[in-house]
C-alpha positions in Angstrom: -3.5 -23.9 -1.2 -2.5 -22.6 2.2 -3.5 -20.1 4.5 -1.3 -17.7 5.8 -1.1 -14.1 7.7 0.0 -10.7 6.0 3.4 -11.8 7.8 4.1 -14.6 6.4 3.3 -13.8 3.4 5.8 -10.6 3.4 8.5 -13.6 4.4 7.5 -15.8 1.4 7.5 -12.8 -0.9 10.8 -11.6 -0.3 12.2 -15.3 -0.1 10.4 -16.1 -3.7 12.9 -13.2 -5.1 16.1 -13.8 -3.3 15.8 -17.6 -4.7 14.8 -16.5 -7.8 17.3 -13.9 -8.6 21.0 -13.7 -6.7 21.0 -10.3 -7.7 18.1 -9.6 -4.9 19.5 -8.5 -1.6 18.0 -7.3 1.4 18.7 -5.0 4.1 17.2 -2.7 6.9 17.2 -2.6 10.9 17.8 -5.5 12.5 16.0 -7.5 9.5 18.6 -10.6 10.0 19.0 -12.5 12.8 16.6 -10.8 14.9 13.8 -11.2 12.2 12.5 -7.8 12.1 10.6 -6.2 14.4 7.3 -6.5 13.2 8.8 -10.2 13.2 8.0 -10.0 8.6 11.4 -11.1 8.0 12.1 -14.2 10.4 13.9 -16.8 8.5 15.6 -14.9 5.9 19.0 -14.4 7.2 19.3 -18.5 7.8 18.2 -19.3 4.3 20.2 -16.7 2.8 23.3 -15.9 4.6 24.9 -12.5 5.7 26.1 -11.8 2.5 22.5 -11.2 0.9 20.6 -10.5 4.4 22.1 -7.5 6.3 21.4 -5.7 9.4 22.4 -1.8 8.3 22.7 1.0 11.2 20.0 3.2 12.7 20.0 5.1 9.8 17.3 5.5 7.3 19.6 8.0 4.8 22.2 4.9 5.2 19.6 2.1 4.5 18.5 3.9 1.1 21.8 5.6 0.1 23.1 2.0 0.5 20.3 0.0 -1.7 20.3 2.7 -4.3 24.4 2.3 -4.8 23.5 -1.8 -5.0 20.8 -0.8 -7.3 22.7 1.5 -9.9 25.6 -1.0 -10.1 23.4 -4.3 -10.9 22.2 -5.8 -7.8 18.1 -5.6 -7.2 18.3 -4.7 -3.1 14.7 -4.1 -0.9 15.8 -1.9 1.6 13.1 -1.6 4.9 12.5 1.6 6.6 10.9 0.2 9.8 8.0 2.4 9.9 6.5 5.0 7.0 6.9 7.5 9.5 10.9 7.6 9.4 10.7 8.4 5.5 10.7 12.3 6.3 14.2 11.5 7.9 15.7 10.2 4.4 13.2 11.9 2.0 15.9 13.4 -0.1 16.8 10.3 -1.4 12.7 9.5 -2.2 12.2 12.2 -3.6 15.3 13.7 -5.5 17.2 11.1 -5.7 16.7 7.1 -6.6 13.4 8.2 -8.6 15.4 10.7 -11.1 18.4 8.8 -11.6 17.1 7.0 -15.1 15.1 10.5 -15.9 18.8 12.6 -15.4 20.8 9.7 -16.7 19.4 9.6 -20.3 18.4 5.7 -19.3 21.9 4.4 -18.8 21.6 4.5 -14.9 18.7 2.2 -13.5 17.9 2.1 -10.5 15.6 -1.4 -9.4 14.9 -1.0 -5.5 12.2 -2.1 -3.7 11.3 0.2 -0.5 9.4 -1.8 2.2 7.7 -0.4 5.3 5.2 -0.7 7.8 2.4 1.9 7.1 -0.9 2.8 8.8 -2.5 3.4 12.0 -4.8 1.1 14.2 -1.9 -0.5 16.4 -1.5 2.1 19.0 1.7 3.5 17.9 1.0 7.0 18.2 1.3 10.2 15.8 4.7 9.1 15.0 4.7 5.5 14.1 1.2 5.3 12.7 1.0 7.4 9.8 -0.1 6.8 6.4 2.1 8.2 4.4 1.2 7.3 0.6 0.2 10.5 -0.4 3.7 11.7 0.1 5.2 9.1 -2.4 2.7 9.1 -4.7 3.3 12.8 -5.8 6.5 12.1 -6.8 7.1 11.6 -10.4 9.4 8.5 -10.7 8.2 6.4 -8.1 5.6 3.8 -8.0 3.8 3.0 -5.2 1.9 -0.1 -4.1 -0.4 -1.3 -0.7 -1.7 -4.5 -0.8 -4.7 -5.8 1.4 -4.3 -9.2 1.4 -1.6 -12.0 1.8 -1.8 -13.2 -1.6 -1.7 -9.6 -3.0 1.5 -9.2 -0.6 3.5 -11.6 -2.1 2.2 -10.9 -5.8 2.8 -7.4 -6.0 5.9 -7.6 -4.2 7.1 -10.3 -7.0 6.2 -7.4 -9.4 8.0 -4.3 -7.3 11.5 -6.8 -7.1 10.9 -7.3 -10.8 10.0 -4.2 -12.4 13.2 -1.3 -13.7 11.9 1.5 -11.5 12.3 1.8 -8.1 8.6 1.1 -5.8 7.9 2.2 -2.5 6.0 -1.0 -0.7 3.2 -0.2 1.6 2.8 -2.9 4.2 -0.2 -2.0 6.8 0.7 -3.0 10.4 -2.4 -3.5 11.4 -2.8 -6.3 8.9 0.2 -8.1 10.0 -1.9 -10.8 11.6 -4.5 -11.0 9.6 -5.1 -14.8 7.1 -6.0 -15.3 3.6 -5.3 -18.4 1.2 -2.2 -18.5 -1.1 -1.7 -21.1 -3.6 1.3 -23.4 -3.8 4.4 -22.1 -6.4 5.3 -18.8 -7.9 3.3 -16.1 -7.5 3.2 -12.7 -9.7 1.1 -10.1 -10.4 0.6 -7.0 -12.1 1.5 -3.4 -10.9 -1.0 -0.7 -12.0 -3.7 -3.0 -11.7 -7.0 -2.6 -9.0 -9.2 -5.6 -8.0 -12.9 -5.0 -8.2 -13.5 -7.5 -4.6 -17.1 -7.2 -4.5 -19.5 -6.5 -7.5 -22.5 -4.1 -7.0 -24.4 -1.8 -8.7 -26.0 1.1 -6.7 -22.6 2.9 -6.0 -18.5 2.4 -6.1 -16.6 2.4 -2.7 -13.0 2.7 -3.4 -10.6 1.6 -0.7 -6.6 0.6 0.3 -5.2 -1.8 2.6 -6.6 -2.1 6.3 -10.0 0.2 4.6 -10.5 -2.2 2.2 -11.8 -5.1 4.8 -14.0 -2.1 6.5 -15.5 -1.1 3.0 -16.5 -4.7 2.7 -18.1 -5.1 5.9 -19.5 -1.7 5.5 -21.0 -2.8 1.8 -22.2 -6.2 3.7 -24.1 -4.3 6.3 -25.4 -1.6 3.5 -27.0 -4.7 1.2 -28.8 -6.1 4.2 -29.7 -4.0 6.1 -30.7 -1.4 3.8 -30.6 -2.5 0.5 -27.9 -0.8 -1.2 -25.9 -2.6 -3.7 -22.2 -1.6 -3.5 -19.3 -2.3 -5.7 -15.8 -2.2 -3.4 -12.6 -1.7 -5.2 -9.3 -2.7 -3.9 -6.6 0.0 -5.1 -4.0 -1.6 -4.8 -1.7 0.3 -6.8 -1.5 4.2 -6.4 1.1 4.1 -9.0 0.5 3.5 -12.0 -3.3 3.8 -11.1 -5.9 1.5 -12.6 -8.4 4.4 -14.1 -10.0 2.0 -16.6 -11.5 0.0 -13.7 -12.6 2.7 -11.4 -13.9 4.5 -14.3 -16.1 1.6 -15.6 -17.3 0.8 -12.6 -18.3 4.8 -11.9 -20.5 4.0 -14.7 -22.1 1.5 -14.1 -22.8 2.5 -10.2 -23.2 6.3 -10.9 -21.7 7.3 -7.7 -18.2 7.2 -5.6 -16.8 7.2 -2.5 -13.6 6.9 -1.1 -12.2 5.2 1.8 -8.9 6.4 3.4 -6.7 6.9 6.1 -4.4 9.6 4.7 -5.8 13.2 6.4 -8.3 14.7 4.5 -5.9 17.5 2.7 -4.0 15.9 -0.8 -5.5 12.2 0.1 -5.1 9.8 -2.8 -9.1 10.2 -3.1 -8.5 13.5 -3.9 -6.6 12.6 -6.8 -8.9 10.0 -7.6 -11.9 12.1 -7.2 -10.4 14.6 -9.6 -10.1 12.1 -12.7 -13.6 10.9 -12.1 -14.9 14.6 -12.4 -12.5 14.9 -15.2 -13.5 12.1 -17.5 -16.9 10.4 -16.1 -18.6 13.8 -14.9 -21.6 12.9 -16.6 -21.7 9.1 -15.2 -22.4 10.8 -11.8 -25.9 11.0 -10.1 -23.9 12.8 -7.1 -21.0 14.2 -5.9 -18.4 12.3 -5.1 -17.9 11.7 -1.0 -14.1 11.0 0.8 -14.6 8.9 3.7 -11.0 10.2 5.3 -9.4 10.6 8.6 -9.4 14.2 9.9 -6.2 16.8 9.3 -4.8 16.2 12.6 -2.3 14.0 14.0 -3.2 10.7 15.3 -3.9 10.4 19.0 -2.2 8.2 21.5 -5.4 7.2 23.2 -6.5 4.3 22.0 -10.3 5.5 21.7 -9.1 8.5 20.4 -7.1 6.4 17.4 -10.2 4.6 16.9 -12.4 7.7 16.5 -10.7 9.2 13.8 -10.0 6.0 11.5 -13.0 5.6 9.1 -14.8 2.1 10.3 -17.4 0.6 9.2 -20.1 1.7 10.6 -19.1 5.7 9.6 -19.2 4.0 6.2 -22.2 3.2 6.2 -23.9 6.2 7.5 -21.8 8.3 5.2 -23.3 5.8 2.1 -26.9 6.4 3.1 -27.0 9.9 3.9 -25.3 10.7 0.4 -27.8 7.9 -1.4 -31.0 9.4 1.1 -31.6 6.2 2.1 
């Protein structure tokens, strides 16, 4: 057991695969050499040479049209697209192409691509480079989509994304570059399509992704001792598939939701989320269900302005006792 950052973790994922499985390539702006520049892939090109490690152009329609050409003739490529952001310039092959091609094919043509990319706000990259952009790949039928929280999750669920037939987009928050957790020695895999319940409670269900889950939990912390209230935090994880069973269950069991997000407030993933609760556990509810979101405008470039808007902790919390009248 070893503790690690985000980071390293994103290295050790993608370096799992590639010695795993020849057929695993990897590719994106200056990834090689120069080690990316969020620094996630530093080591790569050394280990595995320029033939499976490639620096592409700045061109995010050329970084995808490439991997999804590798994909459909046998190779298993993850492709980076250096921030979320830059997926409107190349969104015609996110959304019309790579995720139709076994759905218009009849299931000859596969297509197994991984997309990484840095996601989220909190770094001070402006309205831009700091988006969260999950709600744009998660409408899209075809596509799966994952954003892990933690470094063990990172290399797990990436494992899974390299392995699975479809192609996955691959969430990686920036702000959680940095950030440690403990990862055992060996192989690591996990399971797409599954959510992590991270902290048992029973007075109501916070659902969070990525850099919100670590603010739900400190939120829930504060919550049980300052005021009593007994939360249960799930980690998402996985937007697609979504793990209903387990938000479901623990709807009712707690009676109430909320949801913790970055995304703006209009079509947010807890939108969707709150939808299927009101859909099949109406009657598990003691409340309506609250989003905890970020406001429908773009992000500032002041940093106090960036930190307003993000949902913290302490906005949690108030939003938790308000709703509960406590």
């Amino acid at each position: 057991m070893a503790e690690i950052t985000y980071r390293d973790a994103v290295i050790r994922g993608i370096a799992q695969e590639m010695a795993r499985d020849n057929d695993v390539v990897f590719l994106g702006e200056d990834v090689a050499k120069a080690g990316g520049v969020f620094k996630a892939t530093v080591g790569l090109y050394e280990q595995f040479g320029p033939l499976r490690v490639r620096d592409t152009p700045i061109s995010e329609q050329a970084i995808l049209g490439a991997a999804m050409g590798a994909a459909m003739t046998g190779l298993k490529p993850i492709a980076e697209i250096m921030f979320s952001d830059f997926f409107a310039v190349c969104f015609d092959y996110i959304a019309n192409e790579f995720p139709k091609a076994r759905y218009m094919s009849n299931g000859q043509t596969k297509c197994p691509l991984v997309v990484r990319t840095g996601n989220g706000a909190g770094s001070r990259f402006g309205a831009q480079h700091s988006q969260s952009v999950e709600n744009w790949c998660m409408m899209i039928p075809g596509l799966k989509v994952v954003a892990p929280s933690t470094p063990l999750d990172v290399i797990g669920l990436l494992a899974a994304a390299v392995r699975d037939p479809d192609p996955v987009i691959f969430l990686e928050h920036k702000s959680l570059y940095a950030t440690k957790g403990e990862v055992p020695d060996g192989e690591i895999l996990d399971t797409l399509g599954t959510a992590k319940i991270v902290r048992p409670g029973k007075d109501c269900t916070i659902i969070a992704l990525a850099l919100m889950v670590s603010r739900a939990l400190a939120a829930a912390e504060t919550l049980h001792d300052e005021h009593g209230i007994d939360c249960e935090v799930i980690d998402v994880r996985s937007l697609v598939p979504l793990d209903t069973q387990t938000i479901l269950a623990s709807v009712a069991k707690t009676n109430r939701l909320f949801t913790v997000e970055e995304n703006p407030r209009l079509c947010g993933w807890g939108a969707e989320i709150v939808s299927i609760v009101a859909d099949e556990a109406f009657y598990d509810l003691d409340g309506p269900p609250v989003r905890i979101t970020t406001p429908h405008i773009p992000l500032p470039a002041a940093d106090i302005l960036e930190d307003i808007v993000l949902p913290t902790p302490g906005r949690i919390v108030d939003t938790v006792r308000r709703s509960l009248g406590s």
